[in-house]
C-alpha positions as CSV (number, residue, x, y, z in Angstrom):
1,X,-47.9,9.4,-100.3
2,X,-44.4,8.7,-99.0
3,X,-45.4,6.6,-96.3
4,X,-47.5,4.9,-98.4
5,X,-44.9,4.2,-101.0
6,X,-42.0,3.4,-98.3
7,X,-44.7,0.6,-97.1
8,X,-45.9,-1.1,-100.4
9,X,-41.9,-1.3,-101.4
10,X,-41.1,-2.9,-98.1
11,X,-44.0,-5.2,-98.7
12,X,-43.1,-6.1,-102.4
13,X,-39.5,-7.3,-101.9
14,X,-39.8,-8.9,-99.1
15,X,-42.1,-11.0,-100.8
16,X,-39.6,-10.8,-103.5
17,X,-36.7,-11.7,-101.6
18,X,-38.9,-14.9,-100.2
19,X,-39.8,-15.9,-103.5
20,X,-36.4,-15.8,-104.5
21,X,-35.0,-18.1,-101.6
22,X,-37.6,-20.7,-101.8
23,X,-36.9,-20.9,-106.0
24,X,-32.9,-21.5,-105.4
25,X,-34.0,-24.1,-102.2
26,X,-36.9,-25.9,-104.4
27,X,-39.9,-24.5,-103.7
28,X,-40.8,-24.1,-107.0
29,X,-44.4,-24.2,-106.2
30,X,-45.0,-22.1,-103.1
31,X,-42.2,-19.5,-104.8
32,X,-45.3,-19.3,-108.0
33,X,-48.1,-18.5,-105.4
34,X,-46.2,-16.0,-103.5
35,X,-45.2,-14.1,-106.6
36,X,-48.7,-13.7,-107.5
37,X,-48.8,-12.0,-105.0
38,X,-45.6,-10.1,-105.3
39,X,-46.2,-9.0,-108.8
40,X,-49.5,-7.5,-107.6
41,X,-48.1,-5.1,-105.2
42,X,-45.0,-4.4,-107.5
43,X,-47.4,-3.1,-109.7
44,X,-49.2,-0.6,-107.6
45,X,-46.4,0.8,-105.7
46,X,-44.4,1.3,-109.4
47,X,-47.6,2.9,-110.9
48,X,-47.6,5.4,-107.5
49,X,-44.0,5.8,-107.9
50,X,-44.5,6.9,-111.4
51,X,-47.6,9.3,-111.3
52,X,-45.3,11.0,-108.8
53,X,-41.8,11.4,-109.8
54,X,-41.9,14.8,-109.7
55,X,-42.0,14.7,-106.2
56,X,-37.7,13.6,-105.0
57,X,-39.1,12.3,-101.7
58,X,-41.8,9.8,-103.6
59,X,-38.2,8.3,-105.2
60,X,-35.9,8.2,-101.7
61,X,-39.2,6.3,-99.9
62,X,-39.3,3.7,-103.1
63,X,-35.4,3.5,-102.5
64,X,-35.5,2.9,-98.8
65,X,-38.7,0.6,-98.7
66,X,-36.5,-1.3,-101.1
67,X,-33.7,-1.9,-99.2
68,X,-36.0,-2.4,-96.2
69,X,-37.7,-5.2,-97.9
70,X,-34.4,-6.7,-98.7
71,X,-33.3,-7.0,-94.7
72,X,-37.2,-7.7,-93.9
73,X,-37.2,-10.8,-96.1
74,X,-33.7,-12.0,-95.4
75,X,-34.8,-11.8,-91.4
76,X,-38.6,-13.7,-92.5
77,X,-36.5,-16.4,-94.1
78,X,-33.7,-17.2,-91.8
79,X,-36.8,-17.5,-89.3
80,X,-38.5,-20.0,-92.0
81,X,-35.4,-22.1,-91.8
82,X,-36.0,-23.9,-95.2
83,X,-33.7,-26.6,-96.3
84,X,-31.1,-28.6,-94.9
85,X,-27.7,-28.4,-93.8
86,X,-23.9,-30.4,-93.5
87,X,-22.0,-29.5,-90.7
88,X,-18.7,-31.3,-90.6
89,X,-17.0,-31.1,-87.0
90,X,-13.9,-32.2,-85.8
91,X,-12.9,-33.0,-82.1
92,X,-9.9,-34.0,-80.2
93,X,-11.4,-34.2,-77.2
94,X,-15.0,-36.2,-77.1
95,X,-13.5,-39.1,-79.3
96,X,-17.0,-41.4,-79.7
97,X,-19.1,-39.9,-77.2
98,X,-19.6,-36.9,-79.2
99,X,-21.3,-39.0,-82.0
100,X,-22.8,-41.3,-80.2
101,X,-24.8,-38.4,-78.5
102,X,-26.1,-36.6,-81.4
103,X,-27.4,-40.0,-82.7
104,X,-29.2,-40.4,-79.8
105,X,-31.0,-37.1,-80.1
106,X,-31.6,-37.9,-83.6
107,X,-29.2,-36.6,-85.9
108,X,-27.8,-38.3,-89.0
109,X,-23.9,-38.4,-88.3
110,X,-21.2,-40.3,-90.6
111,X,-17.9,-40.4,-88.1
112,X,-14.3,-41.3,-89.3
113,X,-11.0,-41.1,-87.5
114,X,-8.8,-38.3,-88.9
115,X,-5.1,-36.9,-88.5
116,X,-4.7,-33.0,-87.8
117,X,-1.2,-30.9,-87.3
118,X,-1.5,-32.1,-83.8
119,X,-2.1,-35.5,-84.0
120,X,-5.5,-37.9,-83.8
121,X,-9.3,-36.3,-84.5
122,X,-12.5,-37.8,-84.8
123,X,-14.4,-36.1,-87.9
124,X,-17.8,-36.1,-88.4
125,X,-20.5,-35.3,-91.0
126,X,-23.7,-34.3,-89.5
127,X,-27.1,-33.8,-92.1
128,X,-29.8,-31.2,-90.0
129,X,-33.1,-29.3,-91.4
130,X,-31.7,-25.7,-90.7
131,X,-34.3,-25.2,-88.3
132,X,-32.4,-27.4,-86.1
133,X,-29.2,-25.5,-86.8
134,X,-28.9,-23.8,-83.3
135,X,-29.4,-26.7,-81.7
136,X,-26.9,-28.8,-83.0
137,X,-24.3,-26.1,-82.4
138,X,-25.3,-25.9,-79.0
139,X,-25.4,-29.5,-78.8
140,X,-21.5,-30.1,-79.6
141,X,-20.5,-27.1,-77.7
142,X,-21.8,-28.1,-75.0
143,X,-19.3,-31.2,-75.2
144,X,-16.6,-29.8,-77.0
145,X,-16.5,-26.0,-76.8
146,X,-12.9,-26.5,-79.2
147,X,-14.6,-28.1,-81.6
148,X,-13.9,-27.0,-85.1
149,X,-17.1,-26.3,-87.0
150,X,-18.0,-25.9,-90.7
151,X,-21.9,-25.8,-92.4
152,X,-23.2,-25.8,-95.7
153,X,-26.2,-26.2,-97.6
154,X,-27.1,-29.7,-98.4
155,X,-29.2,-29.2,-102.0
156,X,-29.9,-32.4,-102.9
157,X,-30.5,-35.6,-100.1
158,X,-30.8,-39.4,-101.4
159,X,-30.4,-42.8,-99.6
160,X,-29.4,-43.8,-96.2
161,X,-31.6,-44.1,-93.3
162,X,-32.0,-40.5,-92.2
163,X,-34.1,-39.9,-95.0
164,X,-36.8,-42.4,-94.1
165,X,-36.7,-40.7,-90.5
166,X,-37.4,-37.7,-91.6
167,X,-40.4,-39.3,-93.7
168,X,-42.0,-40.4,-91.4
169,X,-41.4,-37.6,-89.3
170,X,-39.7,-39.2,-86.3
171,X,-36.7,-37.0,-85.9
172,X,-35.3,-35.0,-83.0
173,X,-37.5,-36.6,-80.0
């Protein structure tokens, strides 16, 4: 029984924990047809939970199948990669080429001229799907290992011709 409710917890949030990711990224749809399925196992590992609390070891499984689930579904998603990211960069040392590069492998980069505390940079705005994350990282490293680099989520994308690329599916070739 404790196995059994150890396993059905694990399974239920880590649905849970997916469901929740793709609802704050979007997904409202997929997130509906994944709670279905969510709600069904909640269901039967509460009831088994519940017909057996008399037993402490039925409650420490449900606990740590919980918090199982948790890391299980955090590890699923950041695998999934959904969504898309900013990374701004800045450089001292690869001035244009850096830019110029990552254009050519198909990224969408915005590049300005900037002052730091030591003089001239060249800033840039990247956009990336995150499953392309790694890559771009690697990417600037590879040119600039000094480069200073900061990510975010990008929630909401509009215009520009990046967008079209992505479309029509003829990025990162």
């Amino acid at each position: 029984m404790v196995l059994i409710i150890f396993s059905i917890n694990i399974v239920y949030v880590t649905f849970f924990t997916i469901r929740m990711i793709m609802t704050l990224k979007g997904y409202r749809y997929l997130a509906a047809g994944v709670s279905m399925i969510e709600v069904v196992i909640y269901i039967v590992g509460l009831g088994l939970v519940l017909d057996n609390l008399d037993q402490l070891q039925n409650l420490i499984a449900y606990a740590l199948g919980y918090g199982s689930g948790v890391v299980i579904g955090s590890k699923i998603e950041e695998k999934m990669a959904l969504g898309y990211i900013t990374v701004n960069v800045i450089t001292s040392e690869a001035g244009e080429y850096l830019p110029k590069m990552l254009r050519e492998k198909g990224y969408g980069v915005t590049d300005w001229n900037a002052n730091g505390r030591d003089g001239g940079r060249q800033s840039m705005q990247i956009l990336t799907p995150r499953k392309m994350e790694l890559k771009l990282y690697k990417a600037i490293q590879e040119i600039d290992p000094k480069a200073f680099i900061i990510a975010y989520e990008a929630k909401t994308i509009h215009g520009g011709f990046w967008v079209k690329t992505v479309k029509r599916g003829n990025l990162y070739k």
